[in-house]
DSSP file (Angstrom, degrees, kcal/mol; ACC not computed):
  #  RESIDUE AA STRUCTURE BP1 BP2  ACC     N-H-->O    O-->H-N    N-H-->O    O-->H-N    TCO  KAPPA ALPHA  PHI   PSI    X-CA   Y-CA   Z-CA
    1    1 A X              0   0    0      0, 0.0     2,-0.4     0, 0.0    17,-0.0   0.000 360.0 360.0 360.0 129.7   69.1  -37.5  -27.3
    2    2 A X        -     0   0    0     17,-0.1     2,-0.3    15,-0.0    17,-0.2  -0.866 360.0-162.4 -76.5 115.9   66.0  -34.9  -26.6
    3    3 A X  E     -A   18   0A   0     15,-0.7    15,-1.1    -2,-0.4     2,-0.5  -0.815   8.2-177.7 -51.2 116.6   66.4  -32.0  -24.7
    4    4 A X  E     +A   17   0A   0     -2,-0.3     2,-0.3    13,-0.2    13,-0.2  -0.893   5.4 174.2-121.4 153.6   63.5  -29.9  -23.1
    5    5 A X  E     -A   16   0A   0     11,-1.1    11,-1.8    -2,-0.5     2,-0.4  -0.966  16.9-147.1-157.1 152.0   64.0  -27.0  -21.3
    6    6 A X  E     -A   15   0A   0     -2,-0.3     2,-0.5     9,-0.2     9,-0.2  -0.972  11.2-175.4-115.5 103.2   61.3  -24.5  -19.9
    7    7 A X  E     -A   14   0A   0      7,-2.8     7,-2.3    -2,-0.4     2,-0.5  -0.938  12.1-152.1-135.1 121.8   61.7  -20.8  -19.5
    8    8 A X  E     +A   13   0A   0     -2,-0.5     5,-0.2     5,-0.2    -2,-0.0  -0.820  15.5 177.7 -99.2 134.1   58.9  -18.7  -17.9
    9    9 A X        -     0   0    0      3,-2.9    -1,-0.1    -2,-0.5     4,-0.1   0.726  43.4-124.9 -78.0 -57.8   58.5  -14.9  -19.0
   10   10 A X  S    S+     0   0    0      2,-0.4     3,-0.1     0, 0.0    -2,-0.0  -0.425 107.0  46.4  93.9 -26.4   55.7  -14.3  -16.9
   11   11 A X  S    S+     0   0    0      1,-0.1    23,-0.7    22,-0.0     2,-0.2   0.763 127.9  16.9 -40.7 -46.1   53.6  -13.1  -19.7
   12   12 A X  S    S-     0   0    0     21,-0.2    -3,-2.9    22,-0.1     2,-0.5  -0.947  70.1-134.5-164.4 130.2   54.6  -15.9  -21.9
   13   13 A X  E     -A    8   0A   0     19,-0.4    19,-2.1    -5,-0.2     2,-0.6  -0.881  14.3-150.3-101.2 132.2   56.3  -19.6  -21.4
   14   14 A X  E     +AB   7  31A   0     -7,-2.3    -7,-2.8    -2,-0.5     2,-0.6  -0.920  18.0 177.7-132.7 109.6   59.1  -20.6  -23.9
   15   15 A X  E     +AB   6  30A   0     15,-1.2    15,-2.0    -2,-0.6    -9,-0.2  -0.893  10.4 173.5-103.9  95.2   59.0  -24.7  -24.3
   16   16 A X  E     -A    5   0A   0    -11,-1.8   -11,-1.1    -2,-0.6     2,-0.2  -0.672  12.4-163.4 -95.8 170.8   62.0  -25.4  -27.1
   17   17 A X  E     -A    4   0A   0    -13,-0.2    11,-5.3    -2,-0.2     2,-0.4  -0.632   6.9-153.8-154.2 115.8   62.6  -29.1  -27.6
   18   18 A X  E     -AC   3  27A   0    -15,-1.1   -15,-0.7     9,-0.4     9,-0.2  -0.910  17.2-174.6 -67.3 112.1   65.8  -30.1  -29.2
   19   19 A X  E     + C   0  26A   0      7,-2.9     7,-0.6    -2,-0.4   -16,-0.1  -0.575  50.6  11.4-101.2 160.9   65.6  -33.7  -31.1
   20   20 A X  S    S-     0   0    0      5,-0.2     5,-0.2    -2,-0.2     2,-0.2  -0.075 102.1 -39.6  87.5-160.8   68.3  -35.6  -32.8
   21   21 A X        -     0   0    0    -19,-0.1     4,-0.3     1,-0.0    -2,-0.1  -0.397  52.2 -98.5 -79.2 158.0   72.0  -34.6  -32.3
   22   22 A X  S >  S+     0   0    0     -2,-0.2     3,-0.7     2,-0.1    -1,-0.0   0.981 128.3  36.6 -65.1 -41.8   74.3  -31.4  -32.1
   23   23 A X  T 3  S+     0   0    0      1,-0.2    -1,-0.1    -3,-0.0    -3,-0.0   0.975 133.7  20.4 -82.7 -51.0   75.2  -31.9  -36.0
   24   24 A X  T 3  S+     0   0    0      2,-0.0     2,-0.3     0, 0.0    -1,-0.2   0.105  98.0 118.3-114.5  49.7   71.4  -33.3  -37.5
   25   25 A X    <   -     0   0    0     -3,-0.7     2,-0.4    -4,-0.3    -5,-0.2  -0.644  50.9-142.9-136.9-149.1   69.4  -32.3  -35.2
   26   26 A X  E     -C   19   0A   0     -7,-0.6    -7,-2.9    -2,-0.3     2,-0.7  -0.869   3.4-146.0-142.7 153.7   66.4  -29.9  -34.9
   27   27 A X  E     -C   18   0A   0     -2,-0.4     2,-0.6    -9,-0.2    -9,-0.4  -0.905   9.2-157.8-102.3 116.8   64.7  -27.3  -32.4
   28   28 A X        -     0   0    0    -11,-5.3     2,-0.8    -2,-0.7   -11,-0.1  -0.888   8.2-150.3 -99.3 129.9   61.0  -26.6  -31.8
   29   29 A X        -     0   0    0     -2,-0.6   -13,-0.3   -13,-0.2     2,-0.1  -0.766  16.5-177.6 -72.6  80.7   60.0  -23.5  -30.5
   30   30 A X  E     -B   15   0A   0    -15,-2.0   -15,-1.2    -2,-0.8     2,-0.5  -0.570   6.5-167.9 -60.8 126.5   56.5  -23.4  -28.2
   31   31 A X  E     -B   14   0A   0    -17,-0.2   -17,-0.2    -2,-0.1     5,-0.0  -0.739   4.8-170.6-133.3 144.3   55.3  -20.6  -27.0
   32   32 A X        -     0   0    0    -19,-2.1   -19,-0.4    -2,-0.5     2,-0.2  -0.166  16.4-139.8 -70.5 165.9   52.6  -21.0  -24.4
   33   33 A X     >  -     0   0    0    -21,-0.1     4,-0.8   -19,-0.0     5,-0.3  -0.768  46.3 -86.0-117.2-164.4   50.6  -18.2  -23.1
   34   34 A X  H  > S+     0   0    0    -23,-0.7     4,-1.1     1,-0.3     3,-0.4   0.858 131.0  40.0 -70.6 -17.3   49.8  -18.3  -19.0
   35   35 A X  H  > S+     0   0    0      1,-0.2     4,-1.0     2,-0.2    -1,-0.3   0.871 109.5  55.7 -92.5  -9.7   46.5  -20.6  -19.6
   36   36 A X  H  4 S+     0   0    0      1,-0.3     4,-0.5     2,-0.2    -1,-0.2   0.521 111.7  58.9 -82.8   7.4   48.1  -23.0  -22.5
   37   37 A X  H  X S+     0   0    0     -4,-0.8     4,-2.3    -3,-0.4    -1,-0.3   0.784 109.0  35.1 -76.1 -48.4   50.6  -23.3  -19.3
   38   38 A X  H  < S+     0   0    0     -4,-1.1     4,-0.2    -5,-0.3    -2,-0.2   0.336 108.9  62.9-111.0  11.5   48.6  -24.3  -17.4
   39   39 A X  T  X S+     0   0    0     -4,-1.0     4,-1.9     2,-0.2    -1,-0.2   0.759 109.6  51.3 -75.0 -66.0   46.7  -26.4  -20.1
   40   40 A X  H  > S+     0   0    0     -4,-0.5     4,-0.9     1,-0.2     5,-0.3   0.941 108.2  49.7 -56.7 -46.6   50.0  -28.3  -20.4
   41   41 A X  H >X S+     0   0    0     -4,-2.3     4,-0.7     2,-0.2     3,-0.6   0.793 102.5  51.5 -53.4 -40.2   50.4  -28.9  -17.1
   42   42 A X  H >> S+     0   0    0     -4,-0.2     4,-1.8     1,-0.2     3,-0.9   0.957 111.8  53.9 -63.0 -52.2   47.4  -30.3  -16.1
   43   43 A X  H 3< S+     0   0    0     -4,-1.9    -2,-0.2     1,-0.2    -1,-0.2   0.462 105.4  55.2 -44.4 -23.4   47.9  -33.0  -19.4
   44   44 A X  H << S+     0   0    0     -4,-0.9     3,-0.3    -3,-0.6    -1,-0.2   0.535 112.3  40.0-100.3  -6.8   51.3  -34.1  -18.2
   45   45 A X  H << S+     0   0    0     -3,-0.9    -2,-0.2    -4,-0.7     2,-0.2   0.673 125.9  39.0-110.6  -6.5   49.9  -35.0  -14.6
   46   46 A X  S >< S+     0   0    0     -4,-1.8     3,-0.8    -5,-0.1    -1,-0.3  -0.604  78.4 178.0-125.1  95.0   47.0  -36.5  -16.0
   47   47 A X  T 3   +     0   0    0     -3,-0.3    -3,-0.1    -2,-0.2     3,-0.1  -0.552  68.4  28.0 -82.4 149.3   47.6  -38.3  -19.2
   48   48 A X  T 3  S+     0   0    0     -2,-0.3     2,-0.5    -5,-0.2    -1,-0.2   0.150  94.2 108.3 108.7  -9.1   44.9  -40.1  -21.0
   49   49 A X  S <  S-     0   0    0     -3,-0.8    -1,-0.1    -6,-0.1    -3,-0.0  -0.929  73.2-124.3 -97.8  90.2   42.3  -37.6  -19.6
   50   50 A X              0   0    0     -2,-0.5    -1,-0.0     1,-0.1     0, 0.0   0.237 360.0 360.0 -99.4 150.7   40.5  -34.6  -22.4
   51   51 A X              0   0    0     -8,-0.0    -1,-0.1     0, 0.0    -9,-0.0   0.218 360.0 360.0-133.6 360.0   41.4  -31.6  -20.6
């Protein structure tokens, strides 16, 4: 099962994703700054759209 979890800094936005399983599975680390926040955001409430 994938886990996301979100933690804002206020300088900096910390996106991790956990794939897979506790035993094989793997973490990616993001980290945004405040416009590549707000980059993402805009792209997950409009998908399909060049932002």
């Amino acid at each position: 099962m994938t886990k996301i979890e979100v933690k804002d800094y206020g300088f900096q936005t910390l996106l991790t994703i956990w794939t897979g399983t506790v035993r094989g599975g793997a973490a990616i680390l993001v980290y945004l700054t405040p416009k590549q926040r707000q980059q993402l955001i805009k792209a997950l409430q409009n998908p399909g759209h060049d932002q």
